[in-house]
N, C-alpha and C positions, 0 to 999 in steps of 0.2 A: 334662078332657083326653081323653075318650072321640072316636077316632075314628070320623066319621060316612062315608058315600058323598057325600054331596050338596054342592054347592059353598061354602054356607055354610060347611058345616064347616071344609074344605080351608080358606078363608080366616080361620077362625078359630084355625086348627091354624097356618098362617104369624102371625099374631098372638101368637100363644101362644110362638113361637121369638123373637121381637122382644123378648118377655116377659123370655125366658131371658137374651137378650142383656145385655138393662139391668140383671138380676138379679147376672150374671155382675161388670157393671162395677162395681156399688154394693159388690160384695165383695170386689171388689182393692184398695176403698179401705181394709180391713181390713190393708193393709201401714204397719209402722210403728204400726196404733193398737189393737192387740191388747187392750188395754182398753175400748175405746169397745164397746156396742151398738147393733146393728142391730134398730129398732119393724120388725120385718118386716108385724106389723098395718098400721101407718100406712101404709109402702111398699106393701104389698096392696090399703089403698082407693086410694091414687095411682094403682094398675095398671089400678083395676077388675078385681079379682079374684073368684070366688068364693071360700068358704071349702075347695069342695073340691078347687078349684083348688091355692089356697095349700098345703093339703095335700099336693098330689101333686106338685108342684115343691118344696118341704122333701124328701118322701121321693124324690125322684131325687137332689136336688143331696147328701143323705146317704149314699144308696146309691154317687154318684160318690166321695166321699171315701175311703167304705169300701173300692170298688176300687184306687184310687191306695196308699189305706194300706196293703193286703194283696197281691190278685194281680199291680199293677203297681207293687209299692213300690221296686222294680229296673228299674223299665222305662219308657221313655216311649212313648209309641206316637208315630207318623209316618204321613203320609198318602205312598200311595206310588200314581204312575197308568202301569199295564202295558196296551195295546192298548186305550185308551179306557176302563178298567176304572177305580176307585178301590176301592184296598186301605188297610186299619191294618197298618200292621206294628209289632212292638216295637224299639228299640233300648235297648241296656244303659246306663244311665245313669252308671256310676260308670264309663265311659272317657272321657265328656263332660266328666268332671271333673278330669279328669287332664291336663289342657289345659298345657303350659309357658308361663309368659309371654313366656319368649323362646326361639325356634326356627331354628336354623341350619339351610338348604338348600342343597343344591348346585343350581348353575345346570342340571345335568343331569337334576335329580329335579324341578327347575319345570318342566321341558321334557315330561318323561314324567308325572307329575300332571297339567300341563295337556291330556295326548292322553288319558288316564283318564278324565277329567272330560268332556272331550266326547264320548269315544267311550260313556261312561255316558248321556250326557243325549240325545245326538244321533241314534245308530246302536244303542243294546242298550234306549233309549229306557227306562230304569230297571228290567232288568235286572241281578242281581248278577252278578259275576264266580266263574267256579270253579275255583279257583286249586291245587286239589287235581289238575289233569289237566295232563299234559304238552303244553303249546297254543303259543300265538303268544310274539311275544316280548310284548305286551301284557300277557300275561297274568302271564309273565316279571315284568314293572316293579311289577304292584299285588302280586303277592309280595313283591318286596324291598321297595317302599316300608312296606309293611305294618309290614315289621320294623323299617325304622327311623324314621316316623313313624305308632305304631297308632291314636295319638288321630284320626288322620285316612280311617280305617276304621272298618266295624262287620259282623263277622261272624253273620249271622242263623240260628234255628234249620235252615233251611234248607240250610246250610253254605254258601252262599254269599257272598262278600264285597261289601260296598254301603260307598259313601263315606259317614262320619257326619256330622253335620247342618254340624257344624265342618268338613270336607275338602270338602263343598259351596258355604259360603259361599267359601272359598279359593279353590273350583275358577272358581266365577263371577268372583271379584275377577283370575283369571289367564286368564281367556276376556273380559274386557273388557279388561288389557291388552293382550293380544293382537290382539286389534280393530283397537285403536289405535297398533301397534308399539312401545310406551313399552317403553324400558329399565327392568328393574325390577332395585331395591335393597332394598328395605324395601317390605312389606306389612304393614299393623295389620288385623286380622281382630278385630274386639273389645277382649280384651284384653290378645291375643296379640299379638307384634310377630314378623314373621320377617324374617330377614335371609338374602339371598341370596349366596350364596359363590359368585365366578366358580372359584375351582379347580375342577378338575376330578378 
């Protein structure tokens, strides 16, 4: 896995991620059968691997472990794209988890979540919000929403505030009814159900 100049390599360096790929899939099937082993020998000649090869994707996919287990064992990282750019960023995992299964909304805060969410996706183009400065009333709404739905935030070292992975999927499922004008009552976001309150 020594990177070369020459195009050879290049194609055998995209080979080699094809590698990871398949590597990656053969060890999902490790859910559920935590007993079973994986002949990584046998799957290594199926690859065409070398031995030093096999070597150095063992010590990557161990070294990834070790980082999940330790520096992000709180954190999941998220691909975030600012001006053409792609970033890692962390989010805190244990507000992901906090999820309610069932979520009352006002029709007012689907209305303000929804201008959130695009005004994130569309116009601050995945920028966070900084909610700490006396601003718009936008800025106003991802305030209060915050407080009273946090699972659908996530405040970065940064200080800034970014919708978490869960307030994204939402925000999408409320930019495509919108689209399409549908009256909404009821939203299931996985394994969340929200229910929309017209009181105001």
């Amino acid at each position: 896995m020594v990177l070369h100049s020459s195009s050879d390599s290049v194609l055998r360096n995209r080979n080699l991620l094809q590698v990871l790929h398949q590597i990656l899939d053969v060890l999902s099937k490790f859910e559920k059968n935590y007993n079973k082993r994986l002949n990584f020998s046998k799957f290594a000649s199926y690859l065409k691997l070398s031995p030093a090869e096999v070597e150095e994707i063992i010590l990557l996919l161990l070294n990834f472990q070790e980082l999940y287990e330790t520096t992000l064992n709180k954190y999941s990282l998220r691909k975030r794209i600012n001006n053409n750019q792609v970033y890692l960023i962390t989010e805190k995992t244990q507000m992901l988890n906090s999820i309610p299964l069932k979520i009352r909304m006002l029709q007012s805060h689907i209305n303000q979540f929804n201008d959130i969410i695009y005004f994130f996706k569309h116009i601050k183009r995945g920028k966070g919000f900084d909610v700490q400065t006396n601003g718009t009333d936008l800025l106003k709404n991802v305030k209060e929403l915050c407080a009273y739905y946090p699972y659908c935030f996530q405040e970065q070292q940064n200080g800034l505030v970014y919708p978490s992975e869960f307030g994204l999927k939402l925000g999408e499922l409320l930019l495509s009814y919108k689209k399409s004008n549908k009256n909404i009552k009821k939203i299931d976001v996985e394994e969340t159900q929200i229910i929309v309150d017209n009181c105001e």
